[in-house]
N, C-alpha and C positions, 0 to 999 in steps of 0.2 A: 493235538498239541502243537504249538509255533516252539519253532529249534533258531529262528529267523536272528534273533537277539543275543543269543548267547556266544561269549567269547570263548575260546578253546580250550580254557581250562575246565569250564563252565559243561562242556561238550564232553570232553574226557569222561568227566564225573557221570553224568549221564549216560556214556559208554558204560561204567567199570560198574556201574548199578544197577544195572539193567532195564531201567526207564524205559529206552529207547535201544537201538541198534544206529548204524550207517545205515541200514537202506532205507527206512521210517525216514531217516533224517532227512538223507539226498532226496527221498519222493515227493517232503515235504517241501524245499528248498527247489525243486523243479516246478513245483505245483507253482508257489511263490511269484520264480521268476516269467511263470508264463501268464500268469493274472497283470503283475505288475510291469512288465518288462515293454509293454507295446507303449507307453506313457515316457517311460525313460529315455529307451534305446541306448543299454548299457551293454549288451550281451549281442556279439555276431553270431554265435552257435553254440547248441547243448552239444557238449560230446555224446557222442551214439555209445561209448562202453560204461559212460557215467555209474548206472544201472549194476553192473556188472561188477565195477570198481569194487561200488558199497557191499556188494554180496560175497567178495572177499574178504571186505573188512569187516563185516559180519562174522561171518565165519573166522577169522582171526581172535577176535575177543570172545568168542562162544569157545575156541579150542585153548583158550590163554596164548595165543602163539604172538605176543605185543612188545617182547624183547628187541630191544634197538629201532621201535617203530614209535617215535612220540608224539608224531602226527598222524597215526592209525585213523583212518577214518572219518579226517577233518575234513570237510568241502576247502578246495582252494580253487579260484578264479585265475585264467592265466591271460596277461594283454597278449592282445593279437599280432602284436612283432616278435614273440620269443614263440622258438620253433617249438612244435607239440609231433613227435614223431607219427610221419602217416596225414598230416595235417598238410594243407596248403599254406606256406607262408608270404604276406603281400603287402603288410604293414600299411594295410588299407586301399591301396593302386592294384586292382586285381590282375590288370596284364602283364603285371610284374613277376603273379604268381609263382612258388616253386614247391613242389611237392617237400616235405623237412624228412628224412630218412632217420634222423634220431633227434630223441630230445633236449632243447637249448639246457647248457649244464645245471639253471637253476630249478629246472623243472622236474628236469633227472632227480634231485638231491630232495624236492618235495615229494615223488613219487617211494623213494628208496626211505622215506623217513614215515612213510604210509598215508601221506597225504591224498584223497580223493580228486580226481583233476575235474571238474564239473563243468567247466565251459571256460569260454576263450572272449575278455572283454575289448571294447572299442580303443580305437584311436585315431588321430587324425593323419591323412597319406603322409609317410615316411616319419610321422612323431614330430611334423614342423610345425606347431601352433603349440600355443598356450590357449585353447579352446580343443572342443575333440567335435570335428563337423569332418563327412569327405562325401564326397561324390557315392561313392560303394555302399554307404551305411544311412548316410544325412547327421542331423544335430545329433548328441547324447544330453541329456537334460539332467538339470541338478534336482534330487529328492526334495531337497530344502527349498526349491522354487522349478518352478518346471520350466519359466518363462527364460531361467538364466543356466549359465553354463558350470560344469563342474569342472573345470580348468582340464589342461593337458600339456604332457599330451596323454596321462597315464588316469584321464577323464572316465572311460570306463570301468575302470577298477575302482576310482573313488565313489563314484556313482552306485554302486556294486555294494559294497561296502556299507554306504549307507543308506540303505534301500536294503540290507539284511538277508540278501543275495548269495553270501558267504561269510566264516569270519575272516577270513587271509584272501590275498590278492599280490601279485606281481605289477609291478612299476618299472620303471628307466627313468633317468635323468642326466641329462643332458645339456640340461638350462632352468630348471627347476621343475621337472616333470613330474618326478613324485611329490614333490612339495607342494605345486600350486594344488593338483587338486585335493591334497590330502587338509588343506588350508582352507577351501571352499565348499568340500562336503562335509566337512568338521570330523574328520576321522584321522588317525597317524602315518606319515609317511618319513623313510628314512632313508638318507642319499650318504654313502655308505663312502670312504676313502676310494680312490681311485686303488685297483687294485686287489680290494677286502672281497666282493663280489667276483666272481669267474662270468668272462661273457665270451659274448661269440667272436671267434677271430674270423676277419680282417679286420671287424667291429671296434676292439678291445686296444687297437690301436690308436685312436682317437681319446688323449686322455680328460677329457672331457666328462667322458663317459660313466653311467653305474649304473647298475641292474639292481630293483631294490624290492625291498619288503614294504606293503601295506597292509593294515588293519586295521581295528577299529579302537587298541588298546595298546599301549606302550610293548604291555608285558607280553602281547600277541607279535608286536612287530618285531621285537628282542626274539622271542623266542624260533622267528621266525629267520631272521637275518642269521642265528647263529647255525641255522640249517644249511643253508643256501650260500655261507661264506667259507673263502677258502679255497687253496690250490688246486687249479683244475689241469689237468695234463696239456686240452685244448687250447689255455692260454696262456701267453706266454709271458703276461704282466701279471698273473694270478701271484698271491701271496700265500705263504702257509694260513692255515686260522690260529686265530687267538679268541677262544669262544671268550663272548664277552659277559661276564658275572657282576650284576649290578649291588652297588653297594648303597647304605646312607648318604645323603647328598652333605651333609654335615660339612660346614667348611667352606664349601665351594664360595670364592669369588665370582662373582656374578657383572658381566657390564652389560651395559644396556644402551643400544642405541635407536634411535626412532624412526630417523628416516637412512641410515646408512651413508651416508654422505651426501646427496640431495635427491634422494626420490621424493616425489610429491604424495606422500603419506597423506591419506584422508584423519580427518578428525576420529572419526570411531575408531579406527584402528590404534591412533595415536591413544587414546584412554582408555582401549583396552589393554595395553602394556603396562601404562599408567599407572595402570589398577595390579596388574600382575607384577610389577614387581614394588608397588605397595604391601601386597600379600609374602612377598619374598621377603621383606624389611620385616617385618612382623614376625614370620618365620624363623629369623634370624641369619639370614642371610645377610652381610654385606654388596650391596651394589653401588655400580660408581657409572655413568653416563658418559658413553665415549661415542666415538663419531670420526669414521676415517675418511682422510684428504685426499677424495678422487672424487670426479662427475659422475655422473648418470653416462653419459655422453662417453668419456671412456671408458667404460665397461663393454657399453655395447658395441666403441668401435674394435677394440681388441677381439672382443668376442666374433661379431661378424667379419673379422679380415682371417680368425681360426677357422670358423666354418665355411667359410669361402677356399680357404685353401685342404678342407677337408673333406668335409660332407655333404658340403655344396657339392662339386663336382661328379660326384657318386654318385648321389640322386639325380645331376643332369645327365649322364652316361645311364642309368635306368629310365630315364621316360626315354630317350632316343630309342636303344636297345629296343623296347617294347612299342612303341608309339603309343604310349599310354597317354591318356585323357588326366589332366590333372588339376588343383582346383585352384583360384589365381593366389590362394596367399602361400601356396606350395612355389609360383612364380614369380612371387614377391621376392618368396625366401630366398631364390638361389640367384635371382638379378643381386640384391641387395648385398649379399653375402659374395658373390663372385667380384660385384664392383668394387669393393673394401680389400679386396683379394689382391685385385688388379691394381692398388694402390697405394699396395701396405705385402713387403715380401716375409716370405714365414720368419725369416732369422729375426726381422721385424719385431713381430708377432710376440716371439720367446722375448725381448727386451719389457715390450709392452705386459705382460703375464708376469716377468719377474718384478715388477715395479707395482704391481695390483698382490702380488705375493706376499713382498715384504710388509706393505702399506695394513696387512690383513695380520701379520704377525705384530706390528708396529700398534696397531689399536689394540690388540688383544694381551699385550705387553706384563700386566698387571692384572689379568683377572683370567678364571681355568673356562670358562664359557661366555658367550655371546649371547644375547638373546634380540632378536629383530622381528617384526614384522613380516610376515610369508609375501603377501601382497599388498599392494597401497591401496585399494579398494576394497570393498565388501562382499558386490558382486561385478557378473559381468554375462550381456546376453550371450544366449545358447548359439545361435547359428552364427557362422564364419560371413557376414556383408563385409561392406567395404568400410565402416570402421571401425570396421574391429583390426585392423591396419593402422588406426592414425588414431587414438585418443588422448585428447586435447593439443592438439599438433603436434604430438609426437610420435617416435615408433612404436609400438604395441608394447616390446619388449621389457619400454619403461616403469611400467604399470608392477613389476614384477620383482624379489627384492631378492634374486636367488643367482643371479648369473655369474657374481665375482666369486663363490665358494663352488663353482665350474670350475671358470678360472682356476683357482687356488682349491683344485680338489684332493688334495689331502688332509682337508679338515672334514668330520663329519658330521654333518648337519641332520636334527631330526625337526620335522613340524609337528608342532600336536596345539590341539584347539585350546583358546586362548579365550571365549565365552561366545556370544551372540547378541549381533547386533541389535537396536533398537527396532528395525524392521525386519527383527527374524533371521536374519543372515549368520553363519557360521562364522568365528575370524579362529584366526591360527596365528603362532609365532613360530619362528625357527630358533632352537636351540644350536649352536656351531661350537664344536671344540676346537681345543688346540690339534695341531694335527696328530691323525692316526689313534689320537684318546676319545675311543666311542664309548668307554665306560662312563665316561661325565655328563656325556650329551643324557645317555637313558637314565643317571642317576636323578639328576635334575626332571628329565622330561616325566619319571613317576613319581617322584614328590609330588610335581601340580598334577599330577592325575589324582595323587592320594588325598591331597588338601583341597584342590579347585576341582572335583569330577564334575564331567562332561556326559550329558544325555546324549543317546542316540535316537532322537524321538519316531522315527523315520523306520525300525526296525522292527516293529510291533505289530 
């Protein structure tokens, strides 16, 4: 029997009825990802206790022992930048490597909730692309085309995902990491207020930042994020939880914008909005088509004079430190970003971010959500050449519709798929709240699961 498909509630049931067990499952889901896995290259390693894991959770629901454990026995995928205690962490540059003495805190709270840790997926060196290629691993390739890329940098978890790999996965985002590939493998990805998630310190300083939930289902990503969010001792921007209880979308004000103020939005993407919130108007939803007064061009320079005075210099202070080998769009990033740095001082920076802040509250003025576009394309090839740097003479960056609610991350944004293109392609939109209101973003994002479902074709 294939377990490859089923989402976690879907698993549970199958638990509580004795179908199956966890080790059936995991043996099955190992078997899976070693058939499929050499095509993809979603997965740097099985964990060695995997096995082990499941024979616990076995033993758990054989004894009833399932109190306070509501991910007993789920497979969860974890990216290869959040530490796995006992594990080496290298976020892909291996002379970086550092053995992790304990587990990064969202992993902890997957494990404490009885989640199975089953393997640790790709990304690209230090999480700097919107593609998942590096030197240590090579390309990761999209299920839905093998030719093209599952975005990144949280590309192996997407990949994962939809490819039936697991039902849960771990992401980051940090410029739309969970979003693009959650956009391009046609699965849910959710970039969560800055804050709502606990991540690693010195990390968590960069408020840019969020450590997030992916899966293949609203109500798996929900379920998942309310695990994983919340006060962590370790951080010190951490926030209490407010588990998040989804309600009827009933009401909700709806805007709609296309290109976000001027991204070069392809036509399919533009008609598959088009069409969604056609579907929304019919539903009975009120929508109103707004569009805020900023460039492409200021986003990204805001955004690269932040990571120039941030996370640039980090990652150049680590390849020195190690004389690590690194690959050129890792080179790109931190010329690019350090030169913007050099040109634009941080006090700067916070003027430029308050001005992209307001502008974001300013459109959203009149309506409880947003709905955009994840990426301006459909797809995009798998390996990192040289342009995948520059398309259509511009920076990479632009292709991308996720970087101002970085910026302005106290809004939280979910992607979830939006249909399929005429040549087969996955598209996604981003739903964005008002800030720190994540009940609207999922109330909205499972309506169009419940009215528009999305096949996982890929998982069977």
């Amino acid at each position: 029997m294939s377990y490859s498909h089923l989402d976690v509630s879907q698993l549970l049931d199958v638990y509580r009825s004795g179908v199956a067990n966890p080790t059936e499952v995991v043996s099955s889901l190992i078997d899976r990802i070693n058939h499929l896995d050499p095509q993809l290259n979603a997965i740097t390693e099985l964990l060695d206790d995997a096995t082990s894991q499941a024979t616990a959770a076995t033993e758990a629901w054989q004894t009833g022992a399932t109190e306070g454990k509501p991910l007993l026995g789920v497979p969860v995928l974890v990216k290869e930048k959040h530490r796995i205690r006992g594990k080496v962490v290298d976020q892909a540059v291996p002379a970086t490597g550092v053995e992790s003495s304990e587990d990064h805190p969202i992993v902890a709270r997957l494990r404490q909730a009885g989640a199975i840790v089953l393997g640790r997926t790709t990304n690209p060196e230090f999480c700097a692309a919107t593609f998942t290629d590096s030197i240590a691993h090579g390309p990761t390739k999209n299920p839905w085309n093998t030719t093209c890329s599952p975005g990144g940098s949280s590309g192996g978890s997407g990949a994962a995902l939809a490819a039936g790999f697991a039902p849960l996965a771990t992401g980051s985002d940090i410029g739309g990491s969970t979003r693009i590939p959650a956009s391009l493998c046609g699965v849910v990805g959710y970039k969560a207020p800055y804050g709502v998630v606990p991540g690693d310190h010195p990390s968590t300083m960069d408020w840019y930042r969020s450590d997030s939930a992916m899966a293949r289902t609203v109500s798996d990503t929900l379920l998942m994020h309310n695990i994983i969010a919340g006060q962590h001792r370790n951080d010190p921007h951490s926030l209490p939880q407010r588990p998040i209880v989804p309600t009827r979308a009933t009401g909700k004000r709806i805007g709609i914008s296309f290109v976000l103020g001027d991204y070069n939005v392809c036509g399919v993407q533009i008609n598959a909005l088009e069409e969604l919130q056609s579907q929304l108007e019919q539903d009975g939803f009120h929508t109103t088509v707004v569009n805020p007064h900023w460039s492409t061009e200021e986003l990204i320079t805001t955004s690269l004079a932040h990571f120039g005075h941030i996370l640039a210099p980090t990652m150049a202070n680590a390849i020195e430190e190690s004389n690590a080998t690194v690959s050129d769009y890792v080179v790109e990033f931190i010329s690019a970003a350090m030169e913007h740095a050099r040109r634009i001082p941080l006090f700067k920076t916070f003027e430029m971010e308050t001005r992209i802040r307001r502008e974001i509250l300013n459109t959203m003025n009149d309506v409880d959500v947003l709905i955009t576009p994840t990426t301006c394309k459909e797809s995009y090839q798998a390996e990192a050449i040289s342009d995948s740097f520059d398309h259509d003479g511009m920076f990479y960056w632009k292709d991308y519709l996720t970087i101002a609610f970085n910026i302005a991350n106290r809004h939280p944004v979910l992607s979830v798929p939006s249909g399929v293109s005429p040549d087969g392609f996955p598209l996604g939109v981003q739903i964005v709240g008002q800030p720190y209101d994540e009940g609207s973003v999922f109330d909205i994002g499972m309506h169009l699961e419940g009215n528009r479902p999305w096949d996982h074709p890929f998982t069977r």
